[in-house]
ZASE-721783 format. One line per 8 residues: their letters; for each residue y, z, x of C-alpha. Coordinates in Angstrom, 1 decimal, always signed. Each point is the difference from the previous one (the first is absolute). Layout:
REM residues N
a = Y,Z,X | ...
This chain:
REM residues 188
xxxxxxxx = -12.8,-38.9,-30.9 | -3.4,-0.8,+1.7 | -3.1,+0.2,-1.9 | -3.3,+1.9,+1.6 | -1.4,-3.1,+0.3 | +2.9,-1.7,+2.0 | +0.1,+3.0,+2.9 | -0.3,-0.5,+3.4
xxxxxxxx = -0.4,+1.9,+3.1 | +3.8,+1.3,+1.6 | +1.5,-0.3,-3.6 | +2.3,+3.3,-1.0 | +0.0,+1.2,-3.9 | +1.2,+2.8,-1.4 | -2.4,+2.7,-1.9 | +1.1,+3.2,-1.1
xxxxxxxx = +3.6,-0.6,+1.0 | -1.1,-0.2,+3.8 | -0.4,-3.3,+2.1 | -3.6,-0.7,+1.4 | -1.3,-2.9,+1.8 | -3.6,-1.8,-0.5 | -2.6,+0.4,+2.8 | -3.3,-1.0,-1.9
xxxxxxxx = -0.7,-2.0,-3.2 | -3.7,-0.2,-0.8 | -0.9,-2.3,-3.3 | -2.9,+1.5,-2.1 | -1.3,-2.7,-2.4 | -2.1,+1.9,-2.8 | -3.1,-1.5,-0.9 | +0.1,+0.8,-3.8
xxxxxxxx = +1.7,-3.0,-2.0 | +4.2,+0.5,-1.4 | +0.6,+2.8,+2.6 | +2.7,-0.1,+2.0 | +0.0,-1.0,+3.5 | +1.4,+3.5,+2.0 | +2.3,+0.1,+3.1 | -1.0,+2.9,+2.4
xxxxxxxx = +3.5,+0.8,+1.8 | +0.8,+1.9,+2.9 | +3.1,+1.1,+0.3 | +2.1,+1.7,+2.5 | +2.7,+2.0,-0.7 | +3.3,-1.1,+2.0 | +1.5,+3.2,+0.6 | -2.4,+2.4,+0.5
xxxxxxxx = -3.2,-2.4,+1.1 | -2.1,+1.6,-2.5 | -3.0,-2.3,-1.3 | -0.3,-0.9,-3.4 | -3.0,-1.6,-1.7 | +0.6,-1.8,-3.1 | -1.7,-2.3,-2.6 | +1.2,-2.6,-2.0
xxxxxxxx = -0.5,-2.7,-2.9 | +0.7,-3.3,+1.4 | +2.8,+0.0,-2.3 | +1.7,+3.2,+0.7 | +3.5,-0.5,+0.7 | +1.7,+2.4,+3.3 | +3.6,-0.1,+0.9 | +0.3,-1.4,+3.8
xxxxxxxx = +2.3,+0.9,+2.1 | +3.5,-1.7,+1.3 | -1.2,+0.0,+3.8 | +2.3,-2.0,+2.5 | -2.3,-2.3,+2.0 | +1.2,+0.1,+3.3 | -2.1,-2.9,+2.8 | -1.2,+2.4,+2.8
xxxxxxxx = -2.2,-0.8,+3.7 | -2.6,+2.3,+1.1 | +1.7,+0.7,+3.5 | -1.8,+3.3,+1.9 | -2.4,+2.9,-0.5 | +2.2,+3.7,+0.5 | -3.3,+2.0,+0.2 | -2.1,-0.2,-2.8
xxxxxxxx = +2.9,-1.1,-2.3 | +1.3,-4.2,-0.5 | +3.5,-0.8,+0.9 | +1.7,-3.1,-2.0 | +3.0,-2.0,+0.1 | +2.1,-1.3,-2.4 | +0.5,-3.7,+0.9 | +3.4,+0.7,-2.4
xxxxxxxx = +1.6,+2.3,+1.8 | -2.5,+1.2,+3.0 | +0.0,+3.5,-1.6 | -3.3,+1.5,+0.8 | -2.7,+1.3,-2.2 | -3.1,+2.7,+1.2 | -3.0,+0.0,-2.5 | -3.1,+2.6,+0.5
xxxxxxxx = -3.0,-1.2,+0.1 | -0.9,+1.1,-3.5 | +3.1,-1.8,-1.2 | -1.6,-3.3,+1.3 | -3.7,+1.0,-1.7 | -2.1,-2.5,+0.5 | +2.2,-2.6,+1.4 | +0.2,+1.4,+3.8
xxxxxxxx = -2.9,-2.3,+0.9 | +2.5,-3.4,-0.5 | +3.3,+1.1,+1.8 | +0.3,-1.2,+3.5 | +3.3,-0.1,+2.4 | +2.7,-2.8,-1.6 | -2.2,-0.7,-3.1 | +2.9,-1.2,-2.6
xxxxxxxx = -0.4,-0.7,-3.5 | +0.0,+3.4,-1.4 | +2.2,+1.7,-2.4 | +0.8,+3.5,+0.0 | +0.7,+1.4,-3.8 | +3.2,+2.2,+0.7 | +0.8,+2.6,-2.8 | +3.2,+2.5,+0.5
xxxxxxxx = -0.4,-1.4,+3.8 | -2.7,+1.3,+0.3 | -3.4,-2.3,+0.7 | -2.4,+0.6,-2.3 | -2.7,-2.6,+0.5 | -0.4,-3.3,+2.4 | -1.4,-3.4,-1.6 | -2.1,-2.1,+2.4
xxxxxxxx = -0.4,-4.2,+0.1 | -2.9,-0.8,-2.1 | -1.6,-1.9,+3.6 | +0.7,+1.9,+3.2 | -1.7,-2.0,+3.2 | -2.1,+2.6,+2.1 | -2.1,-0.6,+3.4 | -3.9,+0.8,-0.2
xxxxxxxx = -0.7,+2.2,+3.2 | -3.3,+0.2,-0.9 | -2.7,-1.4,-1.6 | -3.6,-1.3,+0.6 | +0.3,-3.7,+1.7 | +0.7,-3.2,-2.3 | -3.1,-1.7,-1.5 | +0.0,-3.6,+1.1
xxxxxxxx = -2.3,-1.0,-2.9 | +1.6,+2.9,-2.7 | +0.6,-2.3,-2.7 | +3.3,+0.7,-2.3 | -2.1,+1.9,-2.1 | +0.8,+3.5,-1.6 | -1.7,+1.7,+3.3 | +2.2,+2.8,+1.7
xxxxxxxx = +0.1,+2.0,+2.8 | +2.4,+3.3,+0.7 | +3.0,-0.2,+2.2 | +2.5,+2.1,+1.6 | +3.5,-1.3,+0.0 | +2.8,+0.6,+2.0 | +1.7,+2.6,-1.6 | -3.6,+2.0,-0.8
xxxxxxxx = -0.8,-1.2,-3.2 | -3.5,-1.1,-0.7 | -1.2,-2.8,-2.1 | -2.6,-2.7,-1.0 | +0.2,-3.7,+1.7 | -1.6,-3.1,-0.8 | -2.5,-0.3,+3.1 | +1.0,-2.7,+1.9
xxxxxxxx = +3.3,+1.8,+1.1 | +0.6,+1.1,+3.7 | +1.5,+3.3,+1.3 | +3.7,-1.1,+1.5 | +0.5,-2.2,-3.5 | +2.9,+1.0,-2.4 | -0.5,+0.3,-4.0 | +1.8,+0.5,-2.8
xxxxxxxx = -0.8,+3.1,-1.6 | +1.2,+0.5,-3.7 | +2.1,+3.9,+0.2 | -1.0,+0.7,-3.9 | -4.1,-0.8,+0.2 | -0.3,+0.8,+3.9 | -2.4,-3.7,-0.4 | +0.4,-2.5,+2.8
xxxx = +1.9,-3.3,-1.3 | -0.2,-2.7,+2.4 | +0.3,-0.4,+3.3 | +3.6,-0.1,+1.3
């Protein structure tokens, strides 16, 4: 049994007797002394998709979930929707977009390293890497005297998402991107 403070983003618990999966967990320190650090939660509810907005105690104990963790590959777009395979068994798996919230912007063709979370085989939720590489299309030119300070610029990546680079990177480079913060890493 997890704690609130040990949640994570793709994680399936069980409140009310119905299963629900973690999108969002926002930690809200309070300012006054002895109070307790609270867990803002958003949940979505496996079945029906239904949000669910929640706050905890750091301390709060939730049941999770026995989820079979299954290693998938992002292998094709089928209109708006994401088609996966099963690197087990080369079943395939189609997720909506608003199953995916939020983590469309890192999936590219033959990307590996993600889990799907299967429940009654059924996919509920994908994990991502923690680093996925990505291509900078576009972005102002490389500063030849940009110093490794904190300075950024915006860039677009391959796959659409935007983000802040150090300055001295060129479009055409590849970085690591980090799938939970959406922060650039390193260069890859």
């Amino acid at each position: 049994m997890p704690k609130a403070n040990e949640l994570k983003k793709g994680m399936v618990v069980e409140i009310n007797d119905q299963p629900y999966v973690v999108k969002t967990v926002d930690c809200k320190s309070p300012s006054s002394r002895g109070a307790a650090t609270l867990y803002k939660v958003r949940f979505n509810n496996v079945k029906t998709g239904q949000k669910l907005d929640e706050s905890f105690k750091g301390d709060d104990f939730l049941k999770e979930l026995d989820c079979q963790r299954v290693p998938v590959q992002f292998s094709y777009m089928d209109g708006e929707n994401y088609v996966f395979m099963n690197l087990q068994d080369f079943s395939q798996y189609t997720l909506s977009p608003e199953d995916l919230e939020g983590q469309t912007g890192y999936l590219y063709e033959a990307l590996e390293g993600i889990e799907a979370l299967v429940l009654d085989e059924q996919v509920i939720a994908i994990e991502l890497p923690i680093a996925v590489a990505l291509e900078i299309v576009e972005t102002a030119p490389g500063m030849k005297s940009a110093s490794a300070t904190s300075r950024t610029k915006p860039a677009t990546l391959s796959t659409g998402l935007e983000i802040q680079i150090p300055e001295y990177i060129e479009p055409g480079e590849t970085v690591k991107v980090n799938s939970e913060t959406g922060k650039y890493m390193s260069r890859a």
